[in-house]
N, C-alpha and C positions, 0 to 999 in steps of 0.2 A: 484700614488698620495701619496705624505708624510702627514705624521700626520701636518705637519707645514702649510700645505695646507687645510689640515682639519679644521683647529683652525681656519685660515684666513676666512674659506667660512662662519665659524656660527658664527664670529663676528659680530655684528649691522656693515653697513658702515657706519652712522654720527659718528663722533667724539666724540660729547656729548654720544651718546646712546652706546657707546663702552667704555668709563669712566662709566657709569652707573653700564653696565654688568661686567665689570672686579672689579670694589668695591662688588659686590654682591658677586663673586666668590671669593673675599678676605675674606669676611664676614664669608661666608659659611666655609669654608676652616678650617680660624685661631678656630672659635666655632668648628667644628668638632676633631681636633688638641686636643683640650681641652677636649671633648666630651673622645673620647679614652681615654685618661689620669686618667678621672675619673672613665672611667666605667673598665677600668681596676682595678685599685686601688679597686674597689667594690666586683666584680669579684674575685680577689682573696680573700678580705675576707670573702667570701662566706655566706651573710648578706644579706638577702633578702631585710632588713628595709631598709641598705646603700645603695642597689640598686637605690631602689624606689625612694628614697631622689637625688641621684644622675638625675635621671631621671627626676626629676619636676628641677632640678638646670641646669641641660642641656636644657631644653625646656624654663626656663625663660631666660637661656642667649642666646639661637637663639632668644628669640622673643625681648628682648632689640635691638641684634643687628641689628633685621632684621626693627625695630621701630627708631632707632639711623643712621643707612644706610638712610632708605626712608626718613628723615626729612633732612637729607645733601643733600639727592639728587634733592629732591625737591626744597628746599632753594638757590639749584644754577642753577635751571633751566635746570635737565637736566630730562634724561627719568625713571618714576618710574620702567615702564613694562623692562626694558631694565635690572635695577637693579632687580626686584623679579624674573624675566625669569634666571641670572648669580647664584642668591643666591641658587632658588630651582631647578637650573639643576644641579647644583654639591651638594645642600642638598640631592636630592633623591640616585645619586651613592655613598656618604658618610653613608649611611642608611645602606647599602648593605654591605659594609667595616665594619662598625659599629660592625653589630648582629653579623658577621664570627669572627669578635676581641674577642667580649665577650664568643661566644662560645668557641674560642680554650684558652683562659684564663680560663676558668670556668672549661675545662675538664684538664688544666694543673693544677689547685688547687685544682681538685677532686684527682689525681694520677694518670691523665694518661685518658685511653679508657672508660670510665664510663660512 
């Protein structure tokens, strides 16, 4: 069984609920994207405050997106659960990606094995 197959089986099959799930994994995706970018940036300058700040600005741009998703998706009738199930199955494995990012940033702007 190919990964293509995999993908296939945990799609929704209605159409609308398969446009719902795949906006939510866009959502989730491009903020995570960002997410890195910033928590790197913080990470290296090894600024507890810039952290922190980064971390309330990362969580209010998931929860726009994740407020800005559900009101399109609703608004054209398609499946809420479809889109929250697509957002926070790839939020949770982004999580994971996440804290591994920060940590081997964190010990490359410490010098090293620290």
């Amino acid at each position: 069984m190919g990964v293509g197959a995999v993908v296939a089986a945990a799609l929704p099959k209605a159409a609308e609920d398969r446009v719902a799930a795949l906006l939510g994994v866009g959502v989730a995706a491009v903020t995570g994207v960002v997410a890195l970018v910033l928590k790197r940036r913080a990470a290296l300058q090894a600024d507890l405050k810039a952290a922190l700040k980064v971390v309330g600005v990362v969580f209010a741009l998931r929860g726009v997106g994740v407020g800005l998703g559900l009101a399109w998706v609703v608004s054209r009738g398609l499946s809420a659960i479809g889109f929250v199930g697509g957002f926070f199955g790839v939020y949770f494995a982004l999580q994971w990606i996440e804290v591994s990012y920060v940590m081997a940033a964190s010990k490359d702007a410490a010098g090293g094995d620290e």
